[in-house]
mmCIF file of the C-alpha atoms, coordinates in Angstrom:
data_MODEL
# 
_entry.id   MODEL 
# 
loop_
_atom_site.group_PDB 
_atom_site.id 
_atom_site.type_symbol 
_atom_site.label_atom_id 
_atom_site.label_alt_id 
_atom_site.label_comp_id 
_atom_site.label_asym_id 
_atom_site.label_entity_id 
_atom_site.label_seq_id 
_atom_site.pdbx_PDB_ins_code 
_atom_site.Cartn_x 
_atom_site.Cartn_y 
_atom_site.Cartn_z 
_atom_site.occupancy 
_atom_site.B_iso_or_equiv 
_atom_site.pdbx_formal_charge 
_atom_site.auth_seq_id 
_atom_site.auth_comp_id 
_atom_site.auth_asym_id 
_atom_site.auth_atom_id 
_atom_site.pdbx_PDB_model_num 
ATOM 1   C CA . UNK A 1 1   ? -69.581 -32.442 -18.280 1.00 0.00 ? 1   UNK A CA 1 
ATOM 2   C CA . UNK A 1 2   ? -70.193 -28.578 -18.610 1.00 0.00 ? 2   UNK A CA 1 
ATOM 3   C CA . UNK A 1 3   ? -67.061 -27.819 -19.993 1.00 0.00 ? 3   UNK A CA 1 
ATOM 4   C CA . UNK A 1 4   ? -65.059 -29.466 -22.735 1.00 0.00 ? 4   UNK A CA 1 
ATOM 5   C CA . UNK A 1 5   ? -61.207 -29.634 -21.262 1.00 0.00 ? 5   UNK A CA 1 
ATOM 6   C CA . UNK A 1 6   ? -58.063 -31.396 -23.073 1.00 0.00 ? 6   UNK A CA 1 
ATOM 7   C CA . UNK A 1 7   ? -53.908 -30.886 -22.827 1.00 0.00 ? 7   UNK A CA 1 
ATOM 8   C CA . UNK A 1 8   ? -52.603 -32.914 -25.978 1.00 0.00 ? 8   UNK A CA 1 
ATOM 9   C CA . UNK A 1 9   ? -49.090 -32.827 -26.574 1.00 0.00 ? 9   UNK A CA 1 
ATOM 10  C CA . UNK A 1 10  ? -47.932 -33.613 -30.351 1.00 0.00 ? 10  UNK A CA 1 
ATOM 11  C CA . UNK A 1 11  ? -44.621 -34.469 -31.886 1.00 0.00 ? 11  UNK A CA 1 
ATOM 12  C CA . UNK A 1 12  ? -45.102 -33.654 -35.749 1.00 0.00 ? 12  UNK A CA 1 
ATOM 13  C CA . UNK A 1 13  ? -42.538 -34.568 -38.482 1.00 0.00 ? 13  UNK A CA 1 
ATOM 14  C CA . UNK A 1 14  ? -43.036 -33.259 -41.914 1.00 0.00 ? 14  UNK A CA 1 
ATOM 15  C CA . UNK A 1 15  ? -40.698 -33.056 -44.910 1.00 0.00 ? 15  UNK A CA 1 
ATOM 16  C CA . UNK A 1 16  ? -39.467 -30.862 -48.017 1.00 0.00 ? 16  UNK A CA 1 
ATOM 17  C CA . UNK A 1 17  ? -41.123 -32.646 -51.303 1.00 0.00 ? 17  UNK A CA 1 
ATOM 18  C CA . UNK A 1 18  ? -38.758 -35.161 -53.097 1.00 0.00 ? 18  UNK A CA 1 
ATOM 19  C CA . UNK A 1 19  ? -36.793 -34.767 -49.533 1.00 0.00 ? 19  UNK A CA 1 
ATOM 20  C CA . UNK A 1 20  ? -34.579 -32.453 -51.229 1.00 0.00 ? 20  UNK A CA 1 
ATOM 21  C CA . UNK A 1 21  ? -32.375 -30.104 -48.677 1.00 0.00 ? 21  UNK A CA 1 
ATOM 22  C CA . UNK A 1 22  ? -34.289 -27.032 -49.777 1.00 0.00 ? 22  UNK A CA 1 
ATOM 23  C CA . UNK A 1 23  ? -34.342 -24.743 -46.292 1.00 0.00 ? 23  UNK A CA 1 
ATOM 24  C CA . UNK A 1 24  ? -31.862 -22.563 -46.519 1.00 0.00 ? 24  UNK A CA 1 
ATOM 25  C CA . UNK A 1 25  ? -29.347 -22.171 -42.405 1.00 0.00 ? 25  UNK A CA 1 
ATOM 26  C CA . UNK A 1 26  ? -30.109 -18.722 -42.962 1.00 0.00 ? 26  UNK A CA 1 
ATOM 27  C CA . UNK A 1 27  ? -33.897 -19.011 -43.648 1.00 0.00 ? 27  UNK A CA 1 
ATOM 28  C CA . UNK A 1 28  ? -34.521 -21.539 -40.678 1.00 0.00 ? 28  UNK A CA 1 
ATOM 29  C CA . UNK A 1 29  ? -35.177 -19.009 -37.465 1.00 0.00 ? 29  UNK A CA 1 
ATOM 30  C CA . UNK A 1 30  ? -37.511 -16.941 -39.782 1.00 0.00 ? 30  UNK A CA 1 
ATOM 31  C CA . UNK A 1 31  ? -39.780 -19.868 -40.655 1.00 0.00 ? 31  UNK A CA 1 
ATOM 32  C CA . UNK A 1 32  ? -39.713 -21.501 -37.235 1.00 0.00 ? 32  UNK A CA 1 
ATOM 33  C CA . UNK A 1 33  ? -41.198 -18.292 -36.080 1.00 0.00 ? 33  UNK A CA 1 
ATOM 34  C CA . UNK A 1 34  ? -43.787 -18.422 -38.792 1.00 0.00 ? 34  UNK A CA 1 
ATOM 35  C CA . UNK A 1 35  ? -44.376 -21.703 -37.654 1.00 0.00 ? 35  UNK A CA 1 
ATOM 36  C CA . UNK A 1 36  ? -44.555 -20.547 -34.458 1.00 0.00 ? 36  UNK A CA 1 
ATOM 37  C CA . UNK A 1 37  ? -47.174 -18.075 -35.475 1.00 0.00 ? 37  UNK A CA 1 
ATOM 38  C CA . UNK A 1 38  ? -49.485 -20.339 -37.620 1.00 0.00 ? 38  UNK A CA 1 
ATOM 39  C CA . UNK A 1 39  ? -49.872 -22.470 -34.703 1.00 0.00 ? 39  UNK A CA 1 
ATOM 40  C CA . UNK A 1 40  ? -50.763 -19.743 -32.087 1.00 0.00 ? 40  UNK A CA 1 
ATOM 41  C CA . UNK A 1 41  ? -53.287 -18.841 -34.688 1.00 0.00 ? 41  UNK A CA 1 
ATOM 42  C CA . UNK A 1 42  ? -55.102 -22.149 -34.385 1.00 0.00 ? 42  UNK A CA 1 
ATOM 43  C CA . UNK A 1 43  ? -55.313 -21.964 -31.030 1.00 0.00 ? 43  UNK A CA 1 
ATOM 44  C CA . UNK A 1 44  ? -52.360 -24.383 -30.125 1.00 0.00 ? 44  UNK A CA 1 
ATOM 45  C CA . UNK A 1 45  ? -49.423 -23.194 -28.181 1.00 0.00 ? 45  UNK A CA 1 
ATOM 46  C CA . UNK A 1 46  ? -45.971 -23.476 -29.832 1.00 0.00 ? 46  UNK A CA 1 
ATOM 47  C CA . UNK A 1 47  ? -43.153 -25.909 -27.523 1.00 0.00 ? 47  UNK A CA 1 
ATOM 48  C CA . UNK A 1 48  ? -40.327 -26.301 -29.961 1.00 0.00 ? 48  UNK A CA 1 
ATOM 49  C CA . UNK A 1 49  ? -39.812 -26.115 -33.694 1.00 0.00 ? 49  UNK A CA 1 
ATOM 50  C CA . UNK A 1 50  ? -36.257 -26.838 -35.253 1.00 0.00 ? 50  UNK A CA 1 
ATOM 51  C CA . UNK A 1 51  ? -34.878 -29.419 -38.178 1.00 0.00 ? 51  UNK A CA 1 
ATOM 52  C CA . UNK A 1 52  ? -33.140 -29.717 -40.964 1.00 0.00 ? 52  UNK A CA 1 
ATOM 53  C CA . UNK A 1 53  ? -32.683 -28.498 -44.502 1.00 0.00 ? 53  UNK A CA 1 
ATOM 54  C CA . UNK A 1 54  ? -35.152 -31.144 -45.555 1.00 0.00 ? 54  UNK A CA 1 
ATOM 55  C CA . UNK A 1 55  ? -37.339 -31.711 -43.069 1.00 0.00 ? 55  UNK A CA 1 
ATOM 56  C CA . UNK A 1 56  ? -39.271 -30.280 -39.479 1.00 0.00 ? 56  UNK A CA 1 
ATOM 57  C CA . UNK A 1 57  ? -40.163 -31.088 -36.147 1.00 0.00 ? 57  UNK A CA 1 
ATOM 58  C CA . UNK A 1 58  ? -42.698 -29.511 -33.932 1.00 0.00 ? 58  UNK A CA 1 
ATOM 59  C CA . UNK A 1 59  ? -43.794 -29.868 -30.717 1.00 0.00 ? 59  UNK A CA 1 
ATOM 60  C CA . UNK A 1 60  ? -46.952 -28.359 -29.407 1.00 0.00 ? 60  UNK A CA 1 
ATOM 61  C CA . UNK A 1 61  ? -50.288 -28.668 -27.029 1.00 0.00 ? 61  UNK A CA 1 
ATOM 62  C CA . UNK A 1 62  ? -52.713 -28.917 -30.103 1.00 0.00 ? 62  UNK A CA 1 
ATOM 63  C CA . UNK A 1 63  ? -56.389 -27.775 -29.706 1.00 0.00 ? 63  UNK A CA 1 
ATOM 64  C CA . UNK A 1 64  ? -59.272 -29.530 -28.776 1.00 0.00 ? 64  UNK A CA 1 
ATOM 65  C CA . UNK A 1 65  ? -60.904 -27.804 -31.754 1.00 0.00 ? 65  UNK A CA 1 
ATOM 66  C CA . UNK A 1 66  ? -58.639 -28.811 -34.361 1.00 0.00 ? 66  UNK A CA 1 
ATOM 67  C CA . UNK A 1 67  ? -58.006 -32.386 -35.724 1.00 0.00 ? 67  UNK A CA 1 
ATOM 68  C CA . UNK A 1 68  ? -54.294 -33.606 -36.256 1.00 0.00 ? 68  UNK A CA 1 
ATOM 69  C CA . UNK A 1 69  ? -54.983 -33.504 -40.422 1.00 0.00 ? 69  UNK A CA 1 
ATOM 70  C CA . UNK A 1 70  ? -56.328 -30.222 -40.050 1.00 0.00 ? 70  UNK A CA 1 
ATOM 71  C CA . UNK A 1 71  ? -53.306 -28.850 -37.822 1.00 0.00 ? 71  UNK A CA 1 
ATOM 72  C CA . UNK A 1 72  ? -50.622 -30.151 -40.220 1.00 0.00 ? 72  UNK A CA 1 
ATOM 73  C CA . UNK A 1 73  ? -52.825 -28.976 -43.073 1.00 0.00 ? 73  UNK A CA 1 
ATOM 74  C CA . UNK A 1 74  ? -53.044 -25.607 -42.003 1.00 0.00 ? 74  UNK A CA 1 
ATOM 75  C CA . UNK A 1 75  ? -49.154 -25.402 -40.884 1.00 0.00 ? 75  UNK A CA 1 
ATOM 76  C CA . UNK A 1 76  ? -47.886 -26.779 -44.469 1.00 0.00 ? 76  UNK A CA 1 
ATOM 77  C CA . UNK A 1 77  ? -50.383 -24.841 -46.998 1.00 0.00 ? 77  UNK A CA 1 
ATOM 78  C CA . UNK A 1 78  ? -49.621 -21.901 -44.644 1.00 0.00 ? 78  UNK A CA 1 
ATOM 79  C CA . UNK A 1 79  ? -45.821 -21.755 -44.341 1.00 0.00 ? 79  UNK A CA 1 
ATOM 80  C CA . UNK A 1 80  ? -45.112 -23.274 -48.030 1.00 0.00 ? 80  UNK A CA 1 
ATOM 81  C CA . UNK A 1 81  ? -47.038 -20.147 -49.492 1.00 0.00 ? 81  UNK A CA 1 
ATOM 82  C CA . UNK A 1 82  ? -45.181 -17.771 -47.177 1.00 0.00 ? 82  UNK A CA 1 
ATOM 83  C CA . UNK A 1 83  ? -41.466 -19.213 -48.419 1.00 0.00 ? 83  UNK A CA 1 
ATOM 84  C CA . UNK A 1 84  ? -42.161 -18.892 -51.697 1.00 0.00 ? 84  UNK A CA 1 
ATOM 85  C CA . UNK A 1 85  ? -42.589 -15.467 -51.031 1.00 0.00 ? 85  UNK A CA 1 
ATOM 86  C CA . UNK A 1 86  ? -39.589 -15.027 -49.810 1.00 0.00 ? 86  UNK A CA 1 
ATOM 87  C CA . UNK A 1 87  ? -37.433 -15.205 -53.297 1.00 0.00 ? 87  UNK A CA 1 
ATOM 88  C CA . UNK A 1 88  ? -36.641 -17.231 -56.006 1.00 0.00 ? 88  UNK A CA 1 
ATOM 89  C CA . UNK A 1 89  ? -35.157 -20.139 -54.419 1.00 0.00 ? 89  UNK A CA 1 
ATOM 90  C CA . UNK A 1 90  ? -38.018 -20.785 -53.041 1.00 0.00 ? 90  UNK A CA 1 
ATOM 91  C CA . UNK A 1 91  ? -40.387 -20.173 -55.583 1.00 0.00 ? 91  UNK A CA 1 
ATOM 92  C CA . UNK A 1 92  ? -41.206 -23.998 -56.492 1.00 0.00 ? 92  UNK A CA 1 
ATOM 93  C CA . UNK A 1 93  ? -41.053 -24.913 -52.717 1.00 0.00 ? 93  UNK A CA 1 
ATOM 94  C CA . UNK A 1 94  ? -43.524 -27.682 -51.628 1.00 0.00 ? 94  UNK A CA 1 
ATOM 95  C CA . UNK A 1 95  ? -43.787 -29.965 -48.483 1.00 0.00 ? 95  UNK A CA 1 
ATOM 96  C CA . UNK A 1 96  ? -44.468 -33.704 -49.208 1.00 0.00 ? 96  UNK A CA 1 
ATOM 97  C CA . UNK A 1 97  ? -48.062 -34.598 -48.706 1.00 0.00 ? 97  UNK A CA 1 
ATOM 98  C CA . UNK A 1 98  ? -47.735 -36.963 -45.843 1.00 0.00 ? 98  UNK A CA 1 
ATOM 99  C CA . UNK A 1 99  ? -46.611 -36.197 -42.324 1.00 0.00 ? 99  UNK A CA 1 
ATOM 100 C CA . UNK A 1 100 ? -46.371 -37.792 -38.745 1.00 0.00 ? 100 UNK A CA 1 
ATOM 101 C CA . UNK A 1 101 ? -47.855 -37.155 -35.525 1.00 0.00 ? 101 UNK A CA 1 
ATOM 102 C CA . UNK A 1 102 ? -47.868 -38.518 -32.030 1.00 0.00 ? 102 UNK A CA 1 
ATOM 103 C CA . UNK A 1 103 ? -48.862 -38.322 -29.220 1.00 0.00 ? 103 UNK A CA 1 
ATOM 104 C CA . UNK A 1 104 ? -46.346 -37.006 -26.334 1.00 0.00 ? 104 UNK A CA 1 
ATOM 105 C CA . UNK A 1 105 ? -46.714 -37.775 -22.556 1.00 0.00 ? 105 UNK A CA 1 
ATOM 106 C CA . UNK A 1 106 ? -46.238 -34.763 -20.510 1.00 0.00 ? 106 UNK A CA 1 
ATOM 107 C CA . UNK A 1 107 ? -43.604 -36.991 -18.598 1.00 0.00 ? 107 UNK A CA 1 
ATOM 108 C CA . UNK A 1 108 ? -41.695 -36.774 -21.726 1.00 0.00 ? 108 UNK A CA 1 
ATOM 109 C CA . UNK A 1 109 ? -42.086 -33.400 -22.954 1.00 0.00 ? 109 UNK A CA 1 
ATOM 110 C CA . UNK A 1 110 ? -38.694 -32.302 -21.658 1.00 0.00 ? 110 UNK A CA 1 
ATOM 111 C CA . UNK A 1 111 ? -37.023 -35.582 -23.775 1.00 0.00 ? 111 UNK A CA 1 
ATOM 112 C CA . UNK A 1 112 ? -38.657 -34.341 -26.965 1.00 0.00 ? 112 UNK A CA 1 
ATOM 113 C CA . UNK A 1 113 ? -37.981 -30.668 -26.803 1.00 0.00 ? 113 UNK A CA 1 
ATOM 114 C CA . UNK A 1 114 ? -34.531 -31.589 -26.001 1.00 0.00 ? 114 UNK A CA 1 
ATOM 115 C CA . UNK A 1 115 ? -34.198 -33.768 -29.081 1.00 0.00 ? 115 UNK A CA 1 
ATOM 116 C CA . UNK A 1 116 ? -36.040 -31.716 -31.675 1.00 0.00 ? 116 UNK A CA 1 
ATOM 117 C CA . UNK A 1 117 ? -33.636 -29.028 -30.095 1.00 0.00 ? 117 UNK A CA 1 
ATOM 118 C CA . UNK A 1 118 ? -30.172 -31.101 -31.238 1.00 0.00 ? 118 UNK A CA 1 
ATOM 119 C CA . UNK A 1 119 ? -31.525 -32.163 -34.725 1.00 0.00 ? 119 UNK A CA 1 
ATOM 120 C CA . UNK A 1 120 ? -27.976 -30.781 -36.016 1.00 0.00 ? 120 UNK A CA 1 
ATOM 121 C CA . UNK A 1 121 ? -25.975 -32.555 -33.631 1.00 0.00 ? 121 UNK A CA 1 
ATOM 122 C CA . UNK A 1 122 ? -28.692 -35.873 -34.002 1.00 0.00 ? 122 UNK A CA 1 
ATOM 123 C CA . UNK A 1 123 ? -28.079 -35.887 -38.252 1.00 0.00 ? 123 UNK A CA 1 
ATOM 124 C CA . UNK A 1 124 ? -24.488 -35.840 -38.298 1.00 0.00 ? 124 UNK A CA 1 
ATOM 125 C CA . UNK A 1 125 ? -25.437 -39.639 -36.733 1.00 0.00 ? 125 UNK A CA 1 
ATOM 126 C CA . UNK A 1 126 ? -28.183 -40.524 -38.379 1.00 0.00 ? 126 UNK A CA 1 
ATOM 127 C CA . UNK A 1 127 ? -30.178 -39.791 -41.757 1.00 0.00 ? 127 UNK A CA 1 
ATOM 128 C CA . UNK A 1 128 ? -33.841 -38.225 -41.994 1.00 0.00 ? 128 UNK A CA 1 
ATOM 129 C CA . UNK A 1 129 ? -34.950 -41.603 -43.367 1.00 0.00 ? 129 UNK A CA 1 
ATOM 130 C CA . UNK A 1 130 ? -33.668 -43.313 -40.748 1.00 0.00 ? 130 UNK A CA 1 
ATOM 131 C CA . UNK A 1 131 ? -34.547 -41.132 -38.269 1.00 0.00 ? 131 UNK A CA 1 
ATOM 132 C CA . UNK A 1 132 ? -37.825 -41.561 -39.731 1.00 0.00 ? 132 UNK A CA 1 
ATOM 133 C CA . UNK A 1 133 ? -38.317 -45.293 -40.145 1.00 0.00 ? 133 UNK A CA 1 
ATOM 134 C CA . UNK A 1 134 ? -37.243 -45.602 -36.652 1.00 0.00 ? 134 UNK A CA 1 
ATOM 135 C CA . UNK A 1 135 ? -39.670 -43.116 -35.563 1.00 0.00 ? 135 UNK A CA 1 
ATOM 136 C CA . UNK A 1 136 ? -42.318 -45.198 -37.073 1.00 0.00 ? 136 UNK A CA 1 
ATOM 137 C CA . UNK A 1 137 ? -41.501 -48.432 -35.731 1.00 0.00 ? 137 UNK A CA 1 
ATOM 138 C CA . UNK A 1 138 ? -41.127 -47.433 -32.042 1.00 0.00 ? 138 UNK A CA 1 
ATOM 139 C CA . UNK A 1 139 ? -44.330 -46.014 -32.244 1.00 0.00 ? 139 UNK A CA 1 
ATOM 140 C CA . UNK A 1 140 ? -45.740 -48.996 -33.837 1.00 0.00 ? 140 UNK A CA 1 
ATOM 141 C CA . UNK A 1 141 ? -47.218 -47.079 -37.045 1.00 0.00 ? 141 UNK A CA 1 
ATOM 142 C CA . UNK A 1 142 ? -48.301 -49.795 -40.105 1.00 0.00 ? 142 UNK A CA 1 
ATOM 143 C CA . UNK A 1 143 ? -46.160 -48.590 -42.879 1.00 0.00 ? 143 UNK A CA 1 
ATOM 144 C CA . UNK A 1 144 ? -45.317 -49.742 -46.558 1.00 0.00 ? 144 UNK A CA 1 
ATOM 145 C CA . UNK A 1 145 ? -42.035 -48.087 -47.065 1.00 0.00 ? 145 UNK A CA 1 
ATOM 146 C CA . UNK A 1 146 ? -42.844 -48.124 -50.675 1.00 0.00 ? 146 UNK A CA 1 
ATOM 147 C CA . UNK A 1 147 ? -45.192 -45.438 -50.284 1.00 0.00 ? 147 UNK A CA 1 
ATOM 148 C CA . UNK A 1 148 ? -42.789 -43.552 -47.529 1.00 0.00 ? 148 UNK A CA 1 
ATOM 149 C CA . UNK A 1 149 ? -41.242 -41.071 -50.508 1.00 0.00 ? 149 UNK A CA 1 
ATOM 150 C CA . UNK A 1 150 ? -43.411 -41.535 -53.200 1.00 0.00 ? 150 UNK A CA 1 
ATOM 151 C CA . UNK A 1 151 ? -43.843 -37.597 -53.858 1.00 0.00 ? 151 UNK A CA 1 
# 
């Protein structure tokens, strides 16, 4: 082939250090835009970005010239340095080291967007852990909890 052609559609979760409920209501539109921004930068295209005061969700097409490490790598580093910027609150601000990612049908897209969209409405139901755990498992991801929320 002459050309090198992909569409891959990700679902990322990542969360605040510790899990603590560090993102500020107020704060949340301004970093889902920087989000927004770090992954137009890589050359991915944006879908939907929302969560909760300890954790994110993003949907996007991702590169073909990017790996999945390298995506969340650059989005973490990237928008944990700009909050802590932003003022003192944030000044010891850090995003746990691990992070999920899957794969998203295009069938689906609308399902996911719509979810990552209610994450409000979803939590008053259901914890981040849980939410988590039970991401994991219907994707069939090997996992020691132990090591879930060790930092």
């Amino acid at each position: 082939m002459a050309q090198s052609l992909s569409q891959l559609y990700v679902h990322c979760i990542f969360h605040v250090k510790y899990n603590a409920d560090k993102i500020r209501p107020e704060d949340e539109a301004e970093l889902y835009a920087y989000i927004s921004g770090i992954i137009k930068n890589i050359q991915s295209i944006p879908i939907k970005i929302n969560g909760m005061a300890n954790h994110v969700h993003v949907l996007a097409v991702m590169s073909k010239n990017i790996s999945l490490a390298d995506f969340m790598m650059k989005i973490k580093a990237n928008s944990s340095r700009w909050l802590k910027t932003k003022d003192e609150h944030y000044q010891d601000f850090e995003w746990q080291g691990g992070y999920a990612g899957y794969s998203v049908s295009q069938s689906k897209l609308k399902i996911v967007a719509a979810y990552i969209e209610n994450q409000k409405e979803h939590h008053k139901e259901q914890t981040f852990i849980e939410e988590y755990i039970q991401f994991l498992k219907e994707n069939n991801v090997d996992f020691n909890e132990k090591y879930l929320w060790t930092e």
